[in-house]
C-alpha positions in Angstrom: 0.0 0.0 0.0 1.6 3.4 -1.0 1.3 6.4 1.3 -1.5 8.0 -1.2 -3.9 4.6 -0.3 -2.7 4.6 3.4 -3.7 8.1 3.8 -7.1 7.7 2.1 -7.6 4.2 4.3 -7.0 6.5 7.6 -9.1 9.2 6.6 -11.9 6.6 5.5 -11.5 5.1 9.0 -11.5 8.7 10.9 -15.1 9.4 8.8 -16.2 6.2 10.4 -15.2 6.7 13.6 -16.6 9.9 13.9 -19.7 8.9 12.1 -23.1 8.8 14.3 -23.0 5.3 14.2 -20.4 5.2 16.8 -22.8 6.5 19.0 -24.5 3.1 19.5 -22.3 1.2 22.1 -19.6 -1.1 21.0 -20.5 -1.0 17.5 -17.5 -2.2 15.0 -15.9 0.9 13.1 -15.6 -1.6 9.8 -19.6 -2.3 10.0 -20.1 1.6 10.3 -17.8 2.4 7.3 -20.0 0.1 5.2 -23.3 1.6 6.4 -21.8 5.4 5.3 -20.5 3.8 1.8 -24.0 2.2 1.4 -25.7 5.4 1.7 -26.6 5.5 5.8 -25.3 8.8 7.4 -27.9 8.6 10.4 -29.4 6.2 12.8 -32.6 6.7 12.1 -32.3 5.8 8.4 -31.9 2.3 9.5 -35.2 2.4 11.1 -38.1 -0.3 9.7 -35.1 -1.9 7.2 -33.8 -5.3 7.9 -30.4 -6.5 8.4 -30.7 -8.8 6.1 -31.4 -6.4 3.3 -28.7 -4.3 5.0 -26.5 -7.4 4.2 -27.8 -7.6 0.7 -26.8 -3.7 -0.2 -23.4 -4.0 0.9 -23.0 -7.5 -0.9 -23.7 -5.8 -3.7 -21.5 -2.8 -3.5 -18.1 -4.7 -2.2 -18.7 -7.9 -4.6 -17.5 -9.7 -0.7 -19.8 -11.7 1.7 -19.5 -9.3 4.9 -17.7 -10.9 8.0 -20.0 -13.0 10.3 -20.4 -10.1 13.1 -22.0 -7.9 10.6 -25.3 -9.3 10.5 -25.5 -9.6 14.4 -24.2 -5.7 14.2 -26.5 -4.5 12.1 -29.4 -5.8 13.7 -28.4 -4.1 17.3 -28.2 -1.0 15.4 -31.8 -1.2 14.2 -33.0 -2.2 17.5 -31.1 1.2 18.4 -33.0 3.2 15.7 -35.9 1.7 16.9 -36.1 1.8 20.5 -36.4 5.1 22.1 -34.8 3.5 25.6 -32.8 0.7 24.2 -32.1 -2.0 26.7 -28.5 -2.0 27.7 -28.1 -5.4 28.2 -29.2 -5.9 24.3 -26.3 -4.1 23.2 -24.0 -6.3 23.0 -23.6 -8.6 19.4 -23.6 -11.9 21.0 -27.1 -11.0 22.2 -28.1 -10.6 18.3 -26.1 -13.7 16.9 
């Protein structure tokens, strides 16, 4: 990787990091990143969708199959868009597997 791609990787990162996403509790930087490429800037645009479909969008766009903790992630984060006092024992992705 040259220092052109390495710069644009860390400033892809930073995006994600500072994205709202990060606002729902230990939610995976690399699952946020793919939510801003997909279109998703806010929480609440994730309300009523299903992480399945999530899944199926970003699919699409990398040409990859997503790693495994993406589909338990992205269903936490709808339950966060969705729940106006989200339970904070449900945020956790082992409770979404």
């Amino acid at each position: 990787m040259d220092e052109s791609e390495r710069l644009r990787a860390e400033e892809r990162r930073r995006e994600a990091v500072c994205s709202p996403f990060m606002r729902i509790p230990r939610f995976p930087v690399d699952v946020a990143r793919e939510l801003l490429d997909s279109g998703y800037y806010r929480i609440d645009q994730l309300s009523g969708r299903s992480a399945e479909s999530l899944i199926e969008e970003i699919r699409q766009k990398t040409k990859e199959k997503p790693a495994p903790h993406f589909l338990p992630a992205l269903r936490m984060a709808i339950y966060f868009s969705e729940t106006p006092n989200p339970d904070s024992k449900k945020l956790f992705l082992d409770q979404w597997v």
